[in-house]
N, CA, C and O atoms as CSV, one atom per row, in Angstrom:
chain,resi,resn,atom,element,x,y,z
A,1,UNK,N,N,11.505,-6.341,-1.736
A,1,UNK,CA,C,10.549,-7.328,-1.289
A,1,UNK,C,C,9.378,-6.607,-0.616
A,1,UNK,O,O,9.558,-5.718,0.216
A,2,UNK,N,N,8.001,-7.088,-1.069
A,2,UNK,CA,C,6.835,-6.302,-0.564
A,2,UNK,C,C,6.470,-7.601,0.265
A,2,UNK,O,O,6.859,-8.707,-0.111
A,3,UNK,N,N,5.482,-7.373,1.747
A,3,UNK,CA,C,4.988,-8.278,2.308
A,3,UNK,C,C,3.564,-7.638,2.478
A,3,UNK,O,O,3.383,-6.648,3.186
A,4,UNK,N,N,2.818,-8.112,1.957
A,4,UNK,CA,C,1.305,-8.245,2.179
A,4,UNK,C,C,0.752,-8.884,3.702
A,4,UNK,O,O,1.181,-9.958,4.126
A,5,UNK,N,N,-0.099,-8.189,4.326
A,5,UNK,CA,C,-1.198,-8.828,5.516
A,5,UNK,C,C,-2.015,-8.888,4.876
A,5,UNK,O,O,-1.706,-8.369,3.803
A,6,UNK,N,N,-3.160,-9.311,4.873
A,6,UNK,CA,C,-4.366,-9.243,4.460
A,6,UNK,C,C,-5.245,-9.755,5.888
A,6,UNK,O,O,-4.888,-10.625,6.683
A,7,UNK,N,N,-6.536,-8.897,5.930
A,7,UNK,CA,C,-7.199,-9.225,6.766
A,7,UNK,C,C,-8.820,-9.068,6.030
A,7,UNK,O,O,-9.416,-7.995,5.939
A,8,UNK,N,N,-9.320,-10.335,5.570
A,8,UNK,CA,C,-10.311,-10.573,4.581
A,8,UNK,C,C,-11.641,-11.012,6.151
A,8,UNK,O,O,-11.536,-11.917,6.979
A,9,UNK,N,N,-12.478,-10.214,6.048
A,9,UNK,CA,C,-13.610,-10.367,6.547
A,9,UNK,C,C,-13.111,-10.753,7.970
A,9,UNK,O,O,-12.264,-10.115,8.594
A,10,UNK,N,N,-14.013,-12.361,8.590
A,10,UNK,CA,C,-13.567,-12.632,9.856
A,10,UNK,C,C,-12.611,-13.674,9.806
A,10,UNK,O,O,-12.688,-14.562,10.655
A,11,UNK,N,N,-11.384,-13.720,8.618
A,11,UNK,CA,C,-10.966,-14.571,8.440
A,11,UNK,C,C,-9.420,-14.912,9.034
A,11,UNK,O,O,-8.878,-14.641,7.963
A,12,UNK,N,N,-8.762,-15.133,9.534
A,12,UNK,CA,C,-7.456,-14.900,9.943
A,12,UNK,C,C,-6.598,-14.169,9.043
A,12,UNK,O,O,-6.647,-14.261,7.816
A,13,UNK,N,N,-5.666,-13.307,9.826
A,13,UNK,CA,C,-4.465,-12.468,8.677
A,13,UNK,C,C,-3.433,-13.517,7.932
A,13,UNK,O,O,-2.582,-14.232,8.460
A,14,UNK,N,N,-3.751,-13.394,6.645
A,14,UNK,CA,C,-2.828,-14.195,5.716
A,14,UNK,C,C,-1.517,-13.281,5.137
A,14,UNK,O,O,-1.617,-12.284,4.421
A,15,UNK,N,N,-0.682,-13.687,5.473
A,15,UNK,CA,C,1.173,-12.973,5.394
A,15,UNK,C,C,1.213,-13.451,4.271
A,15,UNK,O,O,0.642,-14.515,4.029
A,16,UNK,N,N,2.083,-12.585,3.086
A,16,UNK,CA,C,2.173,-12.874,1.626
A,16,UNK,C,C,3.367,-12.368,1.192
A,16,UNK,O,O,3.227,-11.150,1.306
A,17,UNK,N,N,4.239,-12.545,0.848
A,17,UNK,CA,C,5.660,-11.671,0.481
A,17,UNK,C,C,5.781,-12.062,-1.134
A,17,UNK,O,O,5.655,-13.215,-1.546
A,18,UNK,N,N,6.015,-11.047,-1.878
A,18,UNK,CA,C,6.529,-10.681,-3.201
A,18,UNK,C,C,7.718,-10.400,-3.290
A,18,UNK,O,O,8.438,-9.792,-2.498
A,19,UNK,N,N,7.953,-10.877,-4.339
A,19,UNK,CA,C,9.528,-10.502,-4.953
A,19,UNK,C,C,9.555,-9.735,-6.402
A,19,UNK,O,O,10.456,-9.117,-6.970
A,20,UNK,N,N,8.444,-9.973,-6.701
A,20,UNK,CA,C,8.698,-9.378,-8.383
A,20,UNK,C,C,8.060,-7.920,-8.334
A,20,UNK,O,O,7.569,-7.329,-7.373
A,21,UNK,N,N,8.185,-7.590,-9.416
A,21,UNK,CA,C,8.265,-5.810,-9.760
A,21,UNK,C,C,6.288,-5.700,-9.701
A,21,UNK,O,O,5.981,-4.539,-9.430
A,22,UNK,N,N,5.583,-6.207,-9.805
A,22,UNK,CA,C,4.473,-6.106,-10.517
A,22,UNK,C,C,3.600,-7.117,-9.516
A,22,UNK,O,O,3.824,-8.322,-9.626
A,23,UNK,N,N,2.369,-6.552,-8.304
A,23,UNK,CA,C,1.835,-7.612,-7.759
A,23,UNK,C,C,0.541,-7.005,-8.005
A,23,UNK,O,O,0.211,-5.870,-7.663
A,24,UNK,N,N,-0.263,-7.978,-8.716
A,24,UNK,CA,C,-2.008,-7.344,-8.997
A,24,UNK,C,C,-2.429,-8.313,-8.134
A,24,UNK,O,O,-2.029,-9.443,-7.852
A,25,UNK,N,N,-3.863,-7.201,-7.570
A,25,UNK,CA,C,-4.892,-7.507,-6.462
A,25,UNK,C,C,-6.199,-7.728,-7.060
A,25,UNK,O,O,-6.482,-7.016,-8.023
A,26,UNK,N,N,-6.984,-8.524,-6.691
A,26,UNK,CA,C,-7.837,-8.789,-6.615
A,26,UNK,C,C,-8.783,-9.612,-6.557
A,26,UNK,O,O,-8.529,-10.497,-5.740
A,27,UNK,N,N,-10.313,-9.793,-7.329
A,27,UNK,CA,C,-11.047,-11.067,-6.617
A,27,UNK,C,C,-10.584,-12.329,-7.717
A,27,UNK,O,O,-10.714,-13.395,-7.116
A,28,UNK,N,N,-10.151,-12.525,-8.949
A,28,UNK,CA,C,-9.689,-12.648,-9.868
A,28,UNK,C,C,-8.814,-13.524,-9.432
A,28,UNK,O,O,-7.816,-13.087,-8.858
A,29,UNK,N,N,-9.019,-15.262,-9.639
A,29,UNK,CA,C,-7.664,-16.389,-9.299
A,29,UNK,C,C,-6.706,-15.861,-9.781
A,29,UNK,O,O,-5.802,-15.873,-8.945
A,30,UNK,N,N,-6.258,-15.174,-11.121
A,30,UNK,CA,C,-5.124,-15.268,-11.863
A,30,UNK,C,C,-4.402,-13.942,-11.542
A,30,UNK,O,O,-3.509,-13.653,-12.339
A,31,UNK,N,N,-4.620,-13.078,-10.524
A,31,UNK,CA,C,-4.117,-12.169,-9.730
A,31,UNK,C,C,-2.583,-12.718,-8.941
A,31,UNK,O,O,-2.212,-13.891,-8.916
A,32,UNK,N,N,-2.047,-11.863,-8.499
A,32,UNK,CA,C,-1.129,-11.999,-7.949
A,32,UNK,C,C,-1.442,-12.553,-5.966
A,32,UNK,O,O,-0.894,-13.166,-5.050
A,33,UNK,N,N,-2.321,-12.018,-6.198
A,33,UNK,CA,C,-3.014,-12.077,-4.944
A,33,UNK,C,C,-4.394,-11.987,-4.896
A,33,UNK,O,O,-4.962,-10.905,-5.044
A,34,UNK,N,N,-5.131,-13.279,-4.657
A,34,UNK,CA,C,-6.673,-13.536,-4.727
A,34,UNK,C,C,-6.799,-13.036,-3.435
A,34,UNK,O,O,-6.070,-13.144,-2.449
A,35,UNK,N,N,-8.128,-12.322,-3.669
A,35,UNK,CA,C,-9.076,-12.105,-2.282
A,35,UNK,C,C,-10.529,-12.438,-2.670
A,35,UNK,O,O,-10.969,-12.086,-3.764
A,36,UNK,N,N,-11.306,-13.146,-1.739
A,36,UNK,CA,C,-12.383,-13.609,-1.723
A,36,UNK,C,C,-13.153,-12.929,-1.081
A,36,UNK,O,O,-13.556,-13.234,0.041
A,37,UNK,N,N,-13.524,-11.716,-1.825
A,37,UNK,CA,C,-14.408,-10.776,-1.346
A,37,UNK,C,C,-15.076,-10.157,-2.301
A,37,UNK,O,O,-14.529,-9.456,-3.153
A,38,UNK,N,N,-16.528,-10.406,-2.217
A,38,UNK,CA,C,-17.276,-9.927,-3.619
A,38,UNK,C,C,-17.338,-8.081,-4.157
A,38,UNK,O,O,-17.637,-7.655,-5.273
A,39,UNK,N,N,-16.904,-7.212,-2.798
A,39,UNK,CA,C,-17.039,-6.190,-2.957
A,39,UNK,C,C,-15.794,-5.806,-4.019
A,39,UNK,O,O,-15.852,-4.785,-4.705
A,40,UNK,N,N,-14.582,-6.803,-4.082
A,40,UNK,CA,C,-13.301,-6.291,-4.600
A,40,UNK,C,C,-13.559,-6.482,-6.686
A,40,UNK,O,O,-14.258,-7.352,-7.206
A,41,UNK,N,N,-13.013,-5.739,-7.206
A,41,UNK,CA,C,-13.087,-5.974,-8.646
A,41,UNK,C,C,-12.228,-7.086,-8.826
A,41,UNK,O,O,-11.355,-7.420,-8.025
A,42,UNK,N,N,-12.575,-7.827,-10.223
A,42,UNK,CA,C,-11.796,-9.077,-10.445
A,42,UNK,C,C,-10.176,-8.718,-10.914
A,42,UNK,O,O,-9.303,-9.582,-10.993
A,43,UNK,N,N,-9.998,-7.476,-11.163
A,43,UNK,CA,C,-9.101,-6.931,-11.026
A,43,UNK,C,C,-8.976,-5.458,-10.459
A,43,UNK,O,O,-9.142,-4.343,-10.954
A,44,UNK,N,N,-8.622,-5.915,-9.246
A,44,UNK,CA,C,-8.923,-4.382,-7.980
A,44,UNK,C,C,-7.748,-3.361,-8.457
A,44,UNK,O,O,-8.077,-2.286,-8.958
A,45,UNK,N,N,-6.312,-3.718,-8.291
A,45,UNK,CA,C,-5.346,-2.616,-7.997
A,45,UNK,C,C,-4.007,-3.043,-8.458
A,45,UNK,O,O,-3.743,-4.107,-9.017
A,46,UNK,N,N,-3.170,-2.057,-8.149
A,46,UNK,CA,C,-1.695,-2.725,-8.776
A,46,UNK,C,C,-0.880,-2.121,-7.915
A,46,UNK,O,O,-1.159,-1.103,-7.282
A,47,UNK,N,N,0.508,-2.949,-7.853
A,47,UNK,CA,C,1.206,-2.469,-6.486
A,47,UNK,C,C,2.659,-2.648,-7.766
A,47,UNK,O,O,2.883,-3.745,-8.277
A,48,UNK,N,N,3.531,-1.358,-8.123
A,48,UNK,CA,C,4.279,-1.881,-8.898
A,48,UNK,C,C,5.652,-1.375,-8.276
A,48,UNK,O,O,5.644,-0.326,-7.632
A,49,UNK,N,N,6.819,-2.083,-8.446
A,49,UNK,CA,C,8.089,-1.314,-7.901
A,49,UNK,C,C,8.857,-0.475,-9.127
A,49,UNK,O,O,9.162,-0.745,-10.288
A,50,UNK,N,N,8.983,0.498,-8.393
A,50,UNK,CA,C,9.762,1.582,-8.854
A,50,UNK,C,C,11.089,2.349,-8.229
A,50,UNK,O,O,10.811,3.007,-7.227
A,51,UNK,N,N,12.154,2.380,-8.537
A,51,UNK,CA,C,13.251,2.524,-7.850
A,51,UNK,C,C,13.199,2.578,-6.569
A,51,UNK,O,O,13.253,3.648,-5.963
A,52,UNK,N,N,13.068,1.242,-5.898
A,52,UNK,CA,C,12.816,0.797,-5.045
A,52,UNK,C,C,11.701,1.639,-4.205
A,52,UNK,O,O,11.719,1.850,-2.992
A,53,UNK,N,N,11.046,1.927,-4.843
A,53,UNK,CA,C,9.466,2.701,-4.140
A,53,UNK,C,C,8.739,1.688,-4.815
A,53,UNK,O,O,8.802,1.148,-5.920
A,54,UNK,N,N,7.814,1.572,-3.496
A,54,UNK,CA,C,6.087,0.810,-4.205
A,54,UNK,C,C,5.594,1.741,-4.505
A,54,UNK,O,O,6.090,2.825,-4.197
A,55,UNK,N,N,4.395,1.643,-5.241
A,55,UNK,CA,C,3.318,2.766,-6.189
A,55,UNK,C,C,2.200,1.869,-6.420
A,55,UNK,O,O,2.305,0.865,-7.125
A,56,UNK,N,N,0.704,2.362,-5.600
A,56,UNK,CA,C,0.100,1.892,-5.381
A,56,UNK,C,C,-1.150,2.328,-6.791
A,56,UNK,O,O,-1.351,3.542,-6.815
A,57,UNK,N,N,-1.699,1.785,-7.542
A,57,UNK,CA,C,-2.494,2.183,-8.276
A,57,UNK,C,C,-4.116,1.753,-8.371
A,57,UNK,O,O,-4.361,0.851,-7.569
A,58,UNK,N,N,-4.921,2.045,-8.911
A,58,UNK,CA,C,-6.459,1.726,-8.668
A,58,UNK,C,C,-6.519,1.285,-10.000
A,58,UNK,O,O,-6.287,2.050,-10.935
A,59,UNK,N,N,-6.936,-0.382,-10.211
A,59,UNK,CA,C,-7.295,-0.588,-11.918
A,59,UNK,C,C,-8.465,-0.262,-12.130
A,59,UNK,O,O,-8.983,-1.285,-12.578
A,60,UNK,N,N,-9.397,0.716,-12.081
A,60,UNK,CA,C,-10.851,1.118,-12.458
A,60,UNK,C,C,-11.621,-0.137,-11.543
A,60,UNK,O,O,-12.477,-0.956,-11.877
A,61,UNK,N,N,-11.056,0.054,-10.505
A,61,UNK,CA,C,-12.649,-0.679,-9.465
A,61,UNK,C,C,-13.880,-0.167,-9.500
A,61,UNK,O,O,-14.033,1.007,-9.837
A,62,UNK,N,N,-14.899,-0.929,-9.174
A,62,UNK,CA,C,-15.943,-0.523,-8.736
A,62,UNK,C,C,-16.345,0.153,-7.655
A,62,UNK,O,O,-17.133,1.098,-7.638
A,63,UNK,N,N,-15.613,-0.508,-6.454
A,63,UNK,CA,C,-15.600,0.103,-5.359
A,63,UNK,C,C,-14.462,1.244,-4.693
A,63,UNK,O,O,-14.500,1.809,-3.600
A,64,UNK,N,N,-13.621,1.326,-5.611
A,64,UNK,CA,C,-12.274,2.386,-5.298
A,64,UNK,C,C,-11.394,1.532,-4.743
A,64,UNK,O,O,-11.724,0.446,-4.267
A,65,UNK,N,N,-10.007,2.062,-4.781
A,65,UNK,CA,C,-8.601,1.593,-3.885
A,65,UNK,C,C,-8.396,2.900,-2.660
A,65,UNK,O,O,-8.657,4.037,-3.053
A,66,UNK,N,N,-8.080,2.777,-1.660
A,66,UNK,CA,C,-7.882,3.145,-0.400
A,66,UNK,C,C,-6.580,3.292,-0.019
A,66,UNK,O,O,-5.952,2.341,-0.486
A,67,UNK,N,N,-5.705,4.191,0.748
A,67,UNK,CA,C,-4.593,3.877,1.293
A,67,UNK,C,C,-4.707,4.544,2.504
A,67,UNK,O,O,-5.130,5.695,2.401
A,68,UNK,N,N,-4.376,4.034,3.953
A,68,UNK,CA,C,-4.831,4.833,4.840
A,68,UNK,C,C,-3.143,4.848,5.440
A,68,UNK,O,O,-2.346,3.916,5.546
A,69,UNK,N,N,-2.999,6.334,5.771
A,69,UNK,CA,C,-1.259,6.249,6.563
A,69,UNK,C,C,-1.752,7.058,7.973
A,69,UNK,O,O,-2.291,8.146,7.773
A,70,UNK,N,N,-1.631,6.682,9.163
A,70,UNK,CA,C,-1.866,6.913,10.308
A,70,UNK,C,C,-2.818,7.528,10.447
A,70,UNK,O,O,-2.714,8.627,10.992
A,71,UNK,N,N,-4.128,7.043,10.001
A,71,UNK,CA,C,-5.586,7.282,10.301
A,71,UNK,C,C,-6.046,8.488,9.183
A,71,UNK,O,O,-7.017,9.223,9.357
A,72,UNK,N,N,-5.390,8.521,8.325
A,72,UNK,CA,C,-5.746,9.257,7.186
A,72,UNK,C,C,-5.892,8.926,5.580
A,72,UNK,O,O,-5.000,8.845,4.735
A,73,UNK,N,N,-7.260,8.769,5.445
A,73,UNK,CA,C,-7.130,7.346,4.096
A,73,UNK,C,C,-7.125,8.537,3.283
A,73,UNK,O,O,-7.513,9.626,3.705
A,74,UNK,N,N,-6.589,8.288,1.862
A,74,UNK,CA,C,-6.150,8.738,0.493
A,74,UNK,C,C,-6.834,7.990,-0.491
A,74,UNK,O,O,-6.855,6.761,-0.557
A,75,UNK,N,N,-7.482,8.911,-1.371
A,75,UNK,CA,C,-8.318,7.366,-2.387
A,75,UNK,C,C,-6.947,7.692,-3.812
A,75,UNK,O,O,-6.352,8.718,-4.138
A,76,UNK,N,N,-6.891,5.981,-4.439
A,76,UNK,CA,C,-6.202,6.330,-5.440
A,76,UNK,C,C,-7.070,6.263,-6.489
A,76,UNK,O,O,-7.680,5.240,-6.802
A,77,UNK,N,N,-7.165,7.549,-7.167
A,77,UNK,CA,C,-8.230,7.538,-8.295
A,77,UNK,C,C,-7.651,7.297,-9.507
A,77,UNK,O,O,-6.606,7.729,-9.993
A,78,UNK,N,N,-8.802,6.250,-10.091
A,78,UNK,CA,C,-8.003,5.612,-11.571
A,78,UNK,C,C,-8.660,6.862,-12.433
A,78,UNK,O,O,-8.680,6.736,-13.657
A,79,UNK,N,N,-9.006,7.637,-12.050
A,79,UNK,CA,C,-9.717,8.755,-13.338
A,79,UNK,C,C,-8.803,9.423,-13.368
A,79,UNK,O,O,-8.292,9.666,-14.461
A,80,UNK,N,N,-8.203,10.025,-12.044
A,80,UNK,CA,C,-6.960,10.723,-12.266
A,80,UNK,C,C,-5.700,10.266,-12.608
A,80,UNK,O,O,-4.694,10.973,-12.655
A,81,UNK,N,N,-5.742,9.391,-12.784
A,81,UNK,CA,C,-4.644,8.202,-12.789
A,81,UNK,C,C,-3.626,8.307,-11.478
A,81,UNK,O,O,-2.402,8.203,-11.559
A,82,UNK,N,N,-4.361,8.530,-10.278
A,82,UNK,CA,C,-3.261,9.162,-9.170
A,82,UNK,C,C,-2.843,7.705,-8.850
A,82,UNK,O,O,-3.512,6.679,-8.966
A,83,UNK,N,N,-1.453,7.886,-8.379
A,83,UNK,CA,C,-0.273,7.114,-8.188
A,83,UNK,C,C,-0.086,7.501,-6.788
A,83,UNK,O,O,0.170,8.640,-6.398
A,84,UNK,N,N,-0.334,5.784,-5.602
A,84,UNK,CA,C,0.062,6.553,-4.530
A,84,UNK,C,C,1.610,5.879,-3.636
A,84,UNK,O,O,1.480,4.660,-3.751
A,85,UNK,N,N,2.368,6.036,-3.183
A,85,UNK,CA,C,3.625,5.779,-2.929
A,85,UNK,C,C,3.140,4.862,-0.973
A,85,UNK,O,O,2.574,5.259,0.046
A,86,UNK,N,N,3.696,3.752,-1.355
A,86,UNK,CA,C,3.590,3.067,-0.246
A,86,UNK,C,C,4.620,3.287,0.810
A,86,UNK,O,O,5.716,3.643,0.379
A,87,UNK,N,N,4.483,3.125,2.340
A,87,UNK,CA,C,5.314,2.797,3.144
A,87,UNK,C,C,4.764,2.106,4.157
A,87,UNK,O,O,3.569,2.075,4.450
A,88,UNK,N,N,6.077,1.288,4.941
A,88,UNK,CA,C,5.685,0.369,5.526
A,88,UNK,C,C,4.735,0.921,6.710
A,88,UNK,O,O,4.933,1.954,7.350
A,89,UNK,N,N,3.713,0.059,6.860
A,89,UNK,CA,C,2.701,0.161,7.987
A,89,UNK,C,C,1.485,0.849,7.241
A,89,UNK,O,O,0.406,0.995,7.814
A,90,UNK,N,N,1.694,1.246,6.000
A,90,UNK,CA,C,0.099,1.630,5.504
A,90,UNK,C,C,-0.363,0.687,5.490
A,90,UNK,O,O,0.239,-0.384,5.415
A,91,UNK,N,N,-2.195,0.916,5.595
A,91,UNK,CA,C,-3.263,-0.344,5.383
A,91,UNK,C,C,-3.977,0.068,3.772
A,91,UNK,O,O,-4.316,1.243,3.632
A,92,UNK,N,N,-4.122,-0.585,2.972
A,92,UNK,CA,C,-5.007,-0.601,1.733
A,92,UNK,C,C,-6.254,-0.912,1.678
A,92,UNK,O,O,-6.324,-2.127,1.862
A,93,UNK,N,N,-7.584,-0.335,1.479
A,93,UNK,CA,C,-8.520,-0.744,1.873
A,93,UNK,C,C,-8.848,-0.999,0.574
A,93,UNK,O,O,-8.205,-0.398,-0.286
A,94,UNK,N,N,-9.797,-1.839,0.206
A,94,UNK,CA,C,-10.025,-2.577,-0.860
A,94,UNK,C,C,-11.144,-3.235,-0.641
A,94,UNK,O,O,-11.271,-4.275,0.004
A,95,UNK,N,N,-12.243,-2.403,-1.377
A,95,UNK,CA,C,-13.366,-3.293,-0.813
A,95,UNK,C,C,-13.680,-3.437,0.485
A,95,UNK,O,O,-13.417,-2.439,1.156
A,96,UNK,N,N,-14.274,-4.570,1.213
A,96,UNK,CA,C,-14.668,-4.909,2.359
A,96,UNK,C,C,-13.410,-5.493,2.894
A,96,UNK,O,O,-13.604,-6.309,3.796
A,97,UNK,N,N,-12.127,-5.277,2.557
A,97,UNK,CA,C,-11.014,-5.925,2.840
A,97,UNK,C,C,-10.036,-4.916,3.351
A,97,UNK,O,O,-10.250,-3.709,3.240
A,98,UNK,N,N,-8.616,-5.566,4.092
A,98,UNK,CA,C,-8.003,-4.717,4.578
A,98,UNK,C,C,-6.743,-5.290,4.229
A,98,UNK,O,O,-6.710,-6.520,4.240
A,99,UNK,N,N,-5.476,-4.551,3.856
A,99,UNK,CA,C,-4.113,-4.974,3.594
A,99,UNK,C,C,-3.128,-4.436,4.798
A,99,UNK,O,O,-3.449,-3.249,4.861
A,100,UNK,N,N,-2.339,-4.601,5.563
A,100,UNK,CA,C,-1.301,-4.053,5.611
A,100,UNK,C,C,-0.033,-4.528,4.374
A,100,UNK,O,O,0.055,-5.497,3.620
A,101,UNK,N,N,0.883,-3.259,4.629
A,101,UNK,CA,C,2.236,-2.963,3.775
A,101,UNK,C,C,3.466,-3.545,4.288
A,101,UNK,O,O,3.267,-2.785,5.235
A,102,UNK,N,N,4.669,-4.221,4.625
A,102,UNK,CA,C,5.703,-4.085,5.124
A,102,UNK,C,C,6.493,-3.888,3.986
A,102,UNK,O,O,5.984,-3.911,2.865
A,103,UNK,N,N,7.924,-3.660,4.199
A,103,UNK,CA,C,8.767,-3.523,3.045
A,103,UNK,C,C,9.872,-4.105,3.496
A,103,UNK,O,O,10.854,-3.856,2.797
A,104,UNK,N,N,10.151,-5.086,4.805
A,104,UNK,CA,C,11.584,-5.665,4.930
A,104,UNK,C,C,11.298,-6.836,5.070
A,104,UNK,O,O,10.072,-6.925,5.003
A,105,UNK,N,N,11.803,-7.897,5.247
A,105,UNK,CA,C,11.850,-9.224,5.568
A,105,UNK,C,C,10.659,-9.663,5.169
A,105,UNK,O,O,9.700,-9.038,4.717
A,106,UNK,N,N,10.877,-11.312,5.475
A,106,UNK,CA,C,9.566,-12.004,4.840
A,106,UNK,C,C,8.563,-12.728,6.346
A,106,UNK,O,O,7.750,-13.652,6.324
A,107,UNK,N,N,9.002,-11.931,7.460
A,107,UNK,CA,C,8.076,-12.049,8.559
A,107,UNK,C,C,7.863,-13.465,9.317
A,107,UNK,O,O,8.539,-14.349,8.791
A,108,UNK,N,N,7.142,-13.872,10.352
A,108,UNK,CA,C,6.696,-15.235,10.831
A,108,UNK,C,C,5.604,-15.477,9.999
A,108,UNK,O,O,4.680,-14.674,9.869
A,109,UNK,N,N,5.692,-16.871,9.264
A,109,UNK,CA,C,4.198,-17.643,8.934
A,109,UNK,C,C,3.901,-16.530,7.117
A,109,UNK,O,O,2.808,-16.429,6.560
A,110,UNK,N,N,5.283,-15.859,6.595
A,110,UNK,CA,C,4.689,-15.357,5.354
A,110,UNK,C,C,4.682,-16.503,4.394
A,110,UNK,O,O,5.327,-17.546,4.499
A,111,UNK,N,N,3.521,-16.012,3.054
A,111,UNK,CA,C,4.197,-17.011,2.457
A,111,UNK,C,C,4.438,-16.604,1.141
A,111,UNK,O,O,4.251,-15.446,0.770
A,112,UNK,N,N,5.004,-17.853,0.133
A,112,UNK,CA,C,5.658,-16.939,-1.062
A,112,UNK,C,C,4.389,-16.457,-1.999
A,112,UNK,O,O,3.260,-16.899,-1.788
A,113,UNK,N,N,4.650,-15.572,-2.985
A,113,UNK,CA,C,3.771,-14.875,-3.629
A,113,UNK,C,C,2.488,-15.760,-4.413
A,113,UNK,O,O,1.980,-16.832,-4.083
A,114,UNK,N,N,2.268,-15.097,-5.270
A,114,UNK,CA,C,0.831,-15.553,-6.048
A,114,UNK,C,C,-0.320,-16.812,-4.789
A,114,UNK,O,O,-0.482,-18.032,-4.786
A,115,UNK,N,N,-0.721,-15.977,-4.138
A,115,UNK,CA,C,-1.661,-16.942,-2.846
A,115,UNK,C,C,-2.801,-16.356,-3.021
A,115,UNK,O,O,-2.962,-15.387,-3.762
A,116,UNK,N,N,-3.871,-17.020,-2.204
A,116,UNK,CA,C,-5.059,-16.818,-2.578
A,116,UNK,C,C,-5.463,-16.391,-1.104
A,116,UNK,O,O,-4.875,-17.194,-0.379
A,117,UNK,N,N,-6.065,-15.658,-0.447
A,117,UNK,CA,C,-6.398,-15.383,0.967
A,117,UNK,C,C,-7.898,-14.936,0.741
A,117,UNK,O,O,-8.593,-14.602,1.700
């Protein structure tokens, strides 16, 4: 189970929990997770499970995918096709947007997958 924060502009943090193998990001309704942020591609990124590892990927954004782990961001480059391995408490930067990661429980106030924030 992946749990998404999202913290979209000045908007309150929206809690999101996944269950399935495969959660796509971006500005794009038919995403797994809409964000309403023009800087994000209509299809930003991909978060896929892999023996029980997340793997964070960049679908050819415009603006790049981000992973920052204790104040040290990592870009995931779709040229390189780099693959980056999530853990809980990374933030994803995405655009003008911000994600946190959890990987246990489904938190206070989460909600179930495919949401729009």
């Amino acid at each position: 189970m992946l749990t998404l924060i999202t913290y979209a502009g000045n908007e309150i943090p929206c809690a999101v929990v996944f269950e399935q193998e495969t959660v796509r990001i971006g500005r794009d309704a038919n995403n797994d997770l809409a964000i309403d942020d023009r800087t994000l591609s209509a299809q930003h990124c991909v978060i896929k499970a892999r023996n029980d590892i997340w793997i964070l990927s960049d679908s050819d954004s415009a603006n790049g995918t981000w992973l920052v782990r204790r104040g040290r961001a990592i870009a995931a480059d779709q040229r390189d096709k780099m693959e980056l391995q999530l853990v809980s408490g990374d933030e994803l930067r995405l655009g003008d947007s911000a994600s946190g990661a959890r990987r246990s429980g489904s938190g206070v106030g989460a909600l179930p997958g495919r949401h729009f924030c």
